[in-house]
N, C-alpha and C positions, 0 to 999 in steps of 0.2 A: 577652521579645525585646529585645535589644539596637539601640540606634541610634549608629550612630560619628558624633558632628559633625565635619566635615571643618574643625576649625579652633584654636588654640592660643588663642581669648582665652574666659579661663573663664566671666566675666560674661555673654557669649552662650549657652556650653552650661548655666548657672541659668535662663536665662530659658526655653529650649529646656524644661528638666526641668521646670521648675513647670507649662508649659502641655501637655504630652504624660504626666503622670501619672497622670491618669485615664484614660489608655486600657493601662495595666500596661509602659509602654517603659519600660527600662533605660539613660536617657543618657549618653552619656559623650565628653568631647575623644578625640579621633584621638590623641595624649599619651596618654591614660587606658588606651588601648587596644592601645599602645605601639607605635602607625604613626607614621613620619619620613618626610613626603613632603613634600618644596617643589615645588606645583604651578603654571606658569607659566601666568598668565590670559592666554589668546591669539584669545578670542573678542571679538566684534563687539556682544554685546548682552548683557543681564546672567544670562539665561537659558541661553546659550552656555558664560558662566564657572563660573553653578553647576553646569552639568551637567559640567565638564570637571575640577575638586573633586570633584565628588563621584564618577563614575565611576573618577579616578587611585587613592581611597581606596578602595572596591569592589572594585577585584583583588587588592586586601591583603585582606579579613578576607572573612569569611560573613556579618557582619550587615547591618543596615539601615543603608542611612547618608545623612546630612544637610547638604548644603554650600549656601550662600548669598551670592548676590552684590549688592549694591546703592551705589546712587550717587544723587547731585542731578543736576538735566536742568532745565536753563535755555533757558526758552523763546526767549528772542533770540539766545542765544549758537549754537543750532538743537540743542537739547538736551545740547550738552557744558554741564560735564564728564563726564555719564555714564559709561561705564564708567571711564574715565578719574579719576575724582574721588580715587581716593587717591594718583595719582601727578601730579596736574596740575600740580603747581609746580616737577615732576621729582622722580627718586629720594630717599627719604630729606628730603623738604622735611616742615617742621613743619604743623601744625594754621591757625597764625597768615599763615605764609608762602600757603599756598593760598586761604586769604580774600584776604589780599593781593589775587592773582594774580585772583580772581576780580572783587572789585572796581574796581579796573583794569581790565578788561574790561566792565563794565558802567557802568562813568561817565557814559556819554552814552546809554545806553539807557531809555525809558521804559518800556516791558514789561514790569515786573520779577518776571511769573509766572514758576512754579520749582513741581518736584514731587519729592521722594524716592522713590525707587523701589527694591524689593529682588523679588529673585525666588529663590523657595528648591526645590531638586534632592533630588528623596526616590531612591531606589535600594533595592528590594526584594531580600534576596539569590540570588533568581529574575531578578533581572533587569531587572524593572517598573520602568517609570519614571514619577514624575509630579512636573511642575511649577507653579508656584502663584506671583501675585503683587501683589502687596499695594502702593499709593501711600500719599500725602499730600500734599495741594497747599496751596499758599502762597507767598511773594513773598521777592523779597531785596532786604533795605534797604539803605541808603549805607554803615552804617557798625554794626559788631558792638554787641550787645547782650547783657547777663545772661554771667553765669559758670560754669552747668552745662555739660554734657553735653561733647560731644566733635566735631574735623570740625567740616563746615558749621553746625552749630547755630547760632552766637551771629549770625548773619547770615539764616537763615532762620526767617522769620514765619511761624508757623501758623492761616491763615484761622479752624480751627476753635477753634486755644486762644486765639486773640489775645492772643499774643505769640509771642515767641522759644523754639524747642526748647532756647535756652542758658536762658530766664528760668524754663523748663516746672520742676515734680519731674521725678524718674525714673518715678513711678507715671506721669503724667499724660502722659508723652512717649508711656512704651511703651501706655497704652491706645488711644492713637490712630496710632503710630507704622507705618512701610510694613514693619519687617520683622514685626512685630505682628498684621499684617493677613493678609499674606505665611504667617505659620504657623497663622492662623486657620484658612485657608482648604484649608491641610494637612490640620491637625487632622481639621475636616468628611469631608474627601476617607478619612481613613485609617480614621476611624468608619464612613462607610456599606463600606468595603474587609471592618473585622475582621467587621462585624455578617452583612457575606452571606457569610463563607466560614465 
């Protein structure tokens, strides 16, 4: 059985593929599958925009398919940038520019809890739907640190690695990482699905 990841960046549908292999799915980009759909995220909550991904991809094909929305949710800020996070610094703004823009906004706050959040939209070609999702909490310090990863990273603390998701590997972000968690907890859901039917 086929799964369309509703999304163009390939590093997600590897990661998508290594963790959905033992249950026999056939992964592959919405590219892969040769759907062209720009879909405008115009929901409220990150649940809202994967289901709104993954359903626009859904009336294109018959298979399963798999979109994902996630963002950082700053405690003081009253959880912006949430959904908001890739466009907080406006259109087209850099990686660097939306630190910026966030740190400037938190200058004078002592709070500095912060949690990543993703929420992943499965779609059965029946129709079923189920949602799932996954955090990671930790703080955001003054000023960027380490040079991995991507986004918020070099500015968000991971309580549990102690350190930066920029200072983290790659293994050790995504073992504890929210969209990580987020497809765990898919996974779970699609096992006990295949096992009763």
């Amino acid at each position: 059985m086929n799964i369309i990841v509703a999304t163009k960046n390939q590093n997600k549908v590897n990661e998508i593929k290594k963790i959905f292999a033992p249950l026999g799915f056939n992964v592959m980009s919405q590219e892969d599958a040769g759907i062209d759909v720009d879909v405008e995220e115009t929901g409220d909550t990150f649940a809202k925009n994967a289901l709104i991904k993954a359903r626009a991809v859904a009336m294109l094909c018959d298979d399963c398919v798999l979109a994902d929305d996630s963002g950082l949710c700053v405690e003081a800020l009253d959880g912006r940038p949430g959904v908001f996070s890739a466009r907080y610094a406006g259109p087209g703004a850099t990686d660097l520019e939306k630190i910026e823009k966030l740190l400037i906004e938190m200058q004078d706050k002592t709070n500095r809890k912060a949690k990543f959040v993703t929420n992943i939209a499965f779609i059965f070609p029946d129709g079923r739907e189920i949602v799932t999702q996954g955090e990671v909490s930790g703080k955001i310090l003054r000023e960027p640190v380490g040079s991995n990863g991507f986004g918020y990273d070099p500015v968000f603390y991971s309580t549990e690695l102690e350190k930066t998701f920029a200072q983290a590997e790659m293994d050790e972000k995504n073992r504890i990482s929210h969209r990580g968690r987020a497809l765990s907890a898919l996974y779970d859901e699609l096992k006990q699905i295949i096992n009763n039917e």
